[in-house]
C-alpha positions in Angstrom: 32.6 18.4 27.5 31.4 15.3 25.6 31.9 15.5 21.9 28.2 13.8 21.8 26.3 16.8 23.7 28.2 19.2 20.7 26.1 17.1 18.2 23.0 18.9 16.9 19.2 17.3 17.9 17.9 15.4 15.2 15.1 17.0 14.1 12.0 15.3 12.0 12.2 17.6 8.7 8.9 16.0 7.3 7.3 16.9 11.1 4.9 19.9 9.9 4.4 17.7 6.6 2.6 14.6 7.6 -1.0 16.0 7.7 -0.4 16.3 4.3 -2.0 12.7 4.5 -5.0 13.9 5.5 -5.4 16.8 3.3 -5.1 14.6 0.1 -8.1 12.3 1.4 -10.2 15.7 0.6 -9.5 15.8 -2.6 -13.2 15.1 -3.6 -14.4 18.1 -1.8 -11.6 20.3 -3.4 -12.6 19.0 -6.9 -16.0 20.2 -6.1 -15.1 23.5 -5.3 -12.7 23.7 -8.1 -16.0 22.7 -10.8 -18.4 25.5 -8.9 -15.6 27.9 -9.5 -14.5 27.1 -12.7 -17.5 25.2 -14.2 -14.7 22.8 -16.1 -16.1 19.3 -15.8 -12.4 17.8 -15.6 -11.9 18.6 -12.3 -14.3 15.6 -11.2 -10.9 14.0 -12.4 -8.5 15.7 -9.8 -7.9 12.0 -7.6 -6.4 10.6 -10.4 -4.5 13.9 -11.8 -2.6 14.2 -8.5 -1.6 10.4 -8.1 -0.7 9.3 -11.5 0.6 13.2 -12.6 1.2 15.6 -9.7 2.7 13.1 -7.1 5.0 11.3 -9.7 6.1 15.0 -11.0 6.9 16.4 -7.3 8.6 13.2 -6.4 11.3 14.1 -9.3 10.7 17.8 -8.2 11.9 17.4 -4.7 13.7 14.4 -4.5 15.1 11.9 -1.6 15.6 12.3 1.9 17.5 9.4 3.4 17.1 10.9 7.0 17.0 8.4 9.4 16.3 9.3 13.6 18.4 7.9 16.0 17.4 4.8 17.9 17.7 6.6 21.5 15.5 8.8 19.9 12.9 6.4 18.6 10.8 5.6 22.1 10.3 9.1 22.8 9.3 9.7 18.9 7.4 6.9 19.3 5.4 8.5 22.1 4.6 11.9 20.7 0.3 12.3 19.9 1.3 14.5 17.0 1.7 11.8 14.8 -1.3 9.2 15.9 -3.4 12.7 15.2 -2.2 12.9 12.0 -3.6 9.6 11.2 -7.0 9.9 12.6 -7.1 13.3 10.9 -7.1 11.3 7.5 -9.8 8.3 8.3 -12.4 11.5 8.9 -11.1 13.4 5.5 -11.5 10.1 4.1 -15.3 9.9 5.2 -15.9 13.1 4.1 -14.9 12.7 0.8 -17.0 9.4 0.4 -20.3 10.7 1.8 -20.1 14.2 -0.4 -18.8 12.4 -3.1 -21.3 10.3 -3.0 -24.4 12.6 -2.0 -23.1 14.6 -5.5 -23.0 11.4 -7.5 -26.9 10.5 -6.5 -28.1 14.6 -6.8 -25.8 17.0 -8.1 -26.9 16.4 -11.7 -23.7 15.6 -13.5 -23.5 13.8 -16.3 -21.9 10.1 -16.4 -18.7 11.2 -17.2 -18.1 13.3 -14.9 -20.0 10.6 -12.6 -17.3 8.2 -13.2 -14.5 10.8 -13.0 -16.1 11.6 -9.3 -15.5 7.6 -9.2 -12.0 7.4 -9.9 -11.3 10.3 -7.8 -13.2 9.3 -4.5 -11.3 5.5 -6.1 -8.2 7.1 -4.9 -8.8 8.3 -1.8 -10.1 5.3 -0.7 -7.1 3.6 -1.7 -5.0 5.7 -0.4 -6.6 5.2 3.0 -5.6 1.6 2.7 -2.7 2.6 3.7 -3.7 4.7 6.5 -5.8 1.4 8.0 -2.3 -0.2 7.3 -1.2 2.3 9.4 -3.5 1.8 11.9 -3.9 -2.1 12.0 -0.9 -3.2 12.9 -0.8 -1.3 16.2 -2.0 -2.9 19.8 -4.5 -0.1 20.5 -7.7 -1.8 20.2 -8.9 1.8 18.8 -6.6 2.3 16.4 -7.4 -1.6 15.3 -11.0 -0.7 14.8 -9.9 2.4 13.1 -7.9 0.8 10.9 -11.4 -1.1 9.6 -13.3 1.7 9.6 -10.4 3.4 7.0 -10.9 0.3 5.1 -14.8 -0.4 5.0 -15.4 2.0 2.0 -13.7 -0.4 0.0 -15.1 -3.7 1.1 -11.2 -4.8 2.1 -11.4 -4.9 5.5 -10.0 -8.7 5.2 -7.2 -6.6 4.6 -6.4 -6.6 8.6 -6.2 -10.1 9.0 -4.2 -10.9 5.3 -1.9 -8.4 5.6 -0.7 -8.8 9.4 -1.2 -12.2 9.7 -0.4 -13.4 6.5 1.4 -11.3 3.8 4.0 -10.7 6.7 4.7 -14.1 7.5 5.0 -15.1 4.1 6.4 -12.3 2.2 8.9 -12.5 -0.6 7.8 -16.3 -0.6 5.9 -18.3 -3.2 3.3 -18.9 -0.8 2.8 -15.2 -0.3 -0.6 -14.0 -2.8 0.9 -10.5 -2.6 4.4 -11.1 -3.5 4.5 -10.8 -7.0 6.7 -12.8 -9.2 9.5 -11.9 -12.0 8.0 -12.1 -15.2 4.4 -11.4 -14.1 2.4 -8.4 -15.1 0.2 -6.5 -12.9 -2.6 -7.6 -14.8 -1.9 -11.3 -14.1 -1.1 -10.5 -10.3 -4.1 -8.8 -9.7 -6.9 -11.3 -9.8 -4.2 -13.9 -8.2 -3.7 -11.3 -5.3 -7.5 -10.6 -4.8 -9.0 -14.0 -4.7 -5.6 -15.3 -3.0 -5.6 -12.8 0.1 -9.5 -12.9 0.2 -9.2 -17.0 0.7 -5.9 -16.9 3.0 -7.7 -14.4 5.3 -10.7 -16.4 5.7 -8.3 -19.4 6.2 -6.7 -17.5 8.7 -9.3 -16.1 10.8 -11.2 -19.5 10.8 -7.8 -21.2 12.5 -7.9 -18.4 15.2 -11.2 -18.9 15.8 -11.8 -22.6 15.7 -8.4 -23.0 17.6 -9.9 -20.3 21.0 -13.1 -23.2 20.5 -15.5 -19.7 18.7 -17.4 -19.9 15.8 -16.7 -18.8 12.8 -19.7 -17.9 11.7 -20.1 -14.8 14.5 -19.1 -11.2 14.7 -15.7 -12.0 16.8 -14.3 -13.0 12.9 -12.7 -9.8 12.4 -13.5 -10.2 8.3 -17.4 -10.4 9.3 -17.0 -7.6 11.6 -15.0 -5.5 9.0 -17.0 -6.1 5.9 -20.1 -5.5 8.2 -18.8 -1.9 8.3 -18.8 -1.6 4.5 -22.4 -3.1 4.4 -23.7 -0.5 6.7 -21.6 2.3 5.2 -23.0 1.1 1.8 -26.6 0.7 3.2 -26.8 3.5 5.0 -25.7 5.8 2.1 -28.0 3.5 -0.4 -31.3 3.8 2.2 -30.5 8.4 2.2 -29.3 8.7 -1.5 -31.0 6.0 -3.5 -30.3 2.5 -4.7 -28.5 4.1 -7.8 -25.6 5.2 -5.4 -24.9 1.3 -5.2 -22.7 0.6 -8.6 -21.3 3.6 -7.8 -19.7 3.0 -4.7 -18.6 -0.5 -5.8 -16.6 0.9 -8.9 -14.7 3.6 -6.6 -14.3 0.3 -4.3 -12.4 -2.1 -6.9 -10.3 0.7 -8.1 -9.3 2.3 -4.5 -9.0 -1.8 -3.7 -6.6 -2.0 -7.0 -4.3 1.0 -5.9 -3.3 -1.2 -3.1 -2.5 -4.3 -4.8 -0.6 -2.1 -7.8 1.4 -0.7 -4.2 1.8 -4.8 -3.1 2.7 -5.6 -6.7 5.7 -3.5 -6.5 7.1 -3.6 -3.4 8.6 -7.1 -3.2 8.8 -7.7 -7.4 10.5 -10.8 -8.1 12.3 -10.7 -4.5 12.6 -14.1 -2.5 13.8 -15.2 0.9 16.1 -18.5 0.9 15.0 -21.4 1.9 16.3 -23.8 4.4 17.3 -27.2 4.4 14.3 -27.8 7.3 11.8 -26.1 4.1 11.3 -23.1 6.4 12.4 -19.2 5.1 15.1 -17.5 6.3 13.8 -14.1 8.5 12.9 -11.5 6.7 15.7 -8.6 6.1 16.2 -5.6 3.7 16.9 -7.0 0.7 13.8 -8.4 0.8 11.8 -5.5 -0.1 11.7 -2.8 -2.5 12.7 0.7 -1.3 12.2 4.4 -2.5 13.0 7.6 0.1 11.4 10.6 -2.5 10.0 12.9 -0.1 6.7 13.5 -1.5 5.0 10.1 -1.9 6.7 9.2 1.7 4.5 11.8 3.0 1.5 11.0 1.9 2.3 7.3 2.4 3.4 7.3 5.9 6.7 6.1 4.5 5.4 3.1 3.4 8.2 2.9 1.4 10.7 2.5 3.6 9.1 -0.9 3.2 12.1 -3.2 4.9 12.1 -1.5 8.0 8.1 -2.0 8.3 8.9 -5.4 7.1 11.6 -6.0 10.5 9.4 -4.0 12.9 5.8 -3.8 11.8 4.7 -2.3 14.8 7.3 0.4 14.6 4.9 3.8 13.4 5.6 5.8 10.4 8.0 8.4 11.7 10.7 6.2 13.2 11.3 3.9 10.1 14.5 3.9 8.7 16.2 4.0 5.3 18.9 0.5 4.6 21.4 1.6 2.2 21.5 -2.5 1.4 17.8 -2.7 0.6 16.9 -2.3 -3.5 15.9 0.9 -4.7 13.5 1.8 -7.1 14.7 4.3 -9.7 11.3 6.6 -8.6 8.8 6.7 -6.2 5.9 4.8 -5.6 3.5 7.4 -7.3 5.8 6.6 -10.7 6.4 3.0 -10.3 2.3 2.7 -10.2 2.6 4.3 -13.7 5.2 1.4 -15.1 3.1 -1.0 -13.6 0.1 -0.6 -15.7 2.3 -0.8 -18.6 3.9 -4.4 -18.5 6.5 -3.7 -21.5 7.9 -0.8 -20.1 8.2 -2.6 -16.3 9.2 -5.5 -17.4 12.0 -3.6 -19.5 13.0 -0.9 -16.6 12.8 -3.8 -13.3 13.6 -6.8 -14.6 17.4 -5.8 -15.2 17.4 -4.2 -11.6 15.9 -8.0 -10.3 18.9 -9.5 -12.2 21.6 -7.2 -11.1 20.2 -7.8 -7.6 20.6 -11.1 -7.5 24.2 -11.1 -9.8 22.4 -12.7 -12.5 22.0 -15.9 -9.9 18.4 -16.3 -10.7 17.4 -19.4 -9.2 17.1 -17.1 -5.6 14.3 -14.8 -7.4 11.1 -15.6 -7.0 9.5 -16.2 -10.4 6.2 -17.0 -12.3 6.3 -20.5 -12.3 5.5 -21.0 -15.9 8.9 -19.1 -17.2 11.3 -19.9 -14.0 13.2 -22.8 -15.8 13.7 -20.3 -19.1 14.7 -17.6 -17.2 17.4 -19.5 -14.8 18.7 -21.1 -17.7 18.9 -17.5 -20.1 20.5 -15.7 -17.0 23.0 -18.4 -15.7 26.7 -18.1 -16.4 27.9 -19.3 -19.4 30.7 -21.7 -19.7 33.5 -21.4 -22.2 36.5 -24.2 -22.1 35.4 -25.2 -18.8 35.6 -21.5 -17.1 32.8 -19.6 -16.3 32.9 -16.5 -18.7 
């Protein structure tokens, strides 16, 4: 007998888990049912009490699973419905939660605060969902691509599909790239550079594509049109049954859901770069490229979107066959908990910058940093000399 038919089937531990995904795009639903049965007005707040506090928490709770399947096993994982379903399951919780959420913001009678705390919840599903139109986009189905849209059409990023597959991953880790972010710079400063910078490369994109297959530009076959389309007749259609009023509300939950997605872009390649060669093209992307974290819980409700390098080397590889590197960088916590540090630039700067350093053996002329500080920061890290020795 073969010593390899002795060895155990792997098993996906997480299998049962991953509708988990969809379950937390209800949260806005489960907040309403937690106010009729409690009458405490801080439920309306539940989206962000599970992302920035629960999440964080059970990702220190539970801890890492650095699991990885087999590769004879991946065609055959690749295969299985299961997980595909799980993925739709969560684009219809997400439209659930944004057409009750907003059917309570136009007539349940609450007061603006808790208005605004229905926001920030409904804010974080529909970020959230980015990712599950991540998911989605970069597969060949032409549902699933259309899908993907529709997950991103309640907030008004559906240029997302073309930036992200056609551009961040062709540039990533790269100066070039408006969602790599850069040593040195905050969140803050990344933000509005990563918005309008995406928003203008995905036109730019789309318009080559076009103009290059001799179409028009200006027609529905741009997928951007198309995609924002979806948000104008999500947002009209809701604005023409609820009310005008429902219209500021629906753009606020739509910058911060769009925010929670570039927080998750500002993190996951901080500061990293890809050498460049002497032709002034980039090296291929590899592991070290990206930043990694395997704690369980955000992983599931991610789609293990932080196994980020392996995404990064097969993009069209789905969620349950992406493997952990043990050479790719690790965050010291989840992605839930690095979101926290983020919004705090002191604290980030203090906790990553050190782990960006040690990375790159205090060479910092590979990082990728803000241009404004990269001559400082070469010189402050570079080896010092003593009696013609490197000390």
């Amino acid at each position: 007998m073969h010593t390899a038919s002795l060895a155990p089937a792997w098993r996906d531990n997480k299998r049962y888990l991953w509708p988990l995904g969809g379950i937390i795009m209800l949260l806005v639903p489960i907040a309403g049912v937690l106010y009729q049965a409690t009458g405490w007005g801080g439920w309306w707040w539940l989206g962000p009490m599970v992302v920035y506090g629960l999440i964080p928490l059970a990702d220190l709770l539970v801890g890492s699973d650095t699991n990885n399947p087999p590769e004879a096993r991946v065609p055959s994982l690749e295969k299985e419905r299961y997980y595909r379903w799980a993925v739709y399951l969560a684009v219809a919780c997400e439209y659930v939660s944004v057409i009750w959420g907003a059917w309570m913001a136009a007539n349940g009678g609450l007061p603006w605060y808790h208005i605004v705390g229905l926001a920030m919840t409904i804010a974080m599903v529909t970020g959230v969902s980015i990712n599950t139109g991540h998911e989605l986009g970069h597969k060949t189905d032409k549902l699933e691509q259309w899908l993907a849209k529709i997950a991103l059409a309640p907030t008004a990023y559906g240029h997302f599909f073309v930036e992200h597959n056609r551009g961040h991953h062709v540039r990533v880790a790269t100066p070039e790239d408006p969602a790599s972010s850069r040593f040195g710079e905050s969140f803050w400063a990344f933000l509005p550079r990563t918005m309008v910078g995406s928003l203008k490369s995905a036109w730019e994109i789309e318009a080559r594509r076009l103009r290059r297959n001799g179409k028009p530009v200006w027609s529905l076959q741009n997928n951007n049109l198309n995609a924002w389309a979806m948000t104008v007749v999500l947002f009209g259609g809701l604005a023409a049954w609820l009310g005008g009023q429902v219209l500021p509300f629906l753009l606020l939950q739509a910058f911060v859901g769009a925010s929670l997605l570039e927080v998750v872009n500002y993190l996951e390649h901080y500061g990293l770069m890809r050498e460049r060669r002497a032709d002034g093209s980039y090296e291929r992307c590899q592991p070290r490229h990206s930043w990694n974290s395997n704690q369980i819980v955000t992983n599931v409700f991610l789609y293990q979107l932080q196994r980020h390098s392996d995404h990064h080397a097969n993009p069209t590889r789905s969620y349950q066959s992406l493997r952990h590197f043990d050479e790719a960088p690790q965050l010291p916590t989840g992605y839930a908990g690095m979101i926290l540090l983020a919004y705090l630039p002191p604290l980030w700067f203090k906790i990553m910058n050190p782990r960006v350093v040690a990375h790159y053996e205090g060479d910092m002329s590979r990082a990728n940093i803000k241009p404004e500080i990269r001559d400082a920061v070469i010189a402050r890290y570079a080896p010092q000399r003593r009696g013609g020795a490197v000390a």
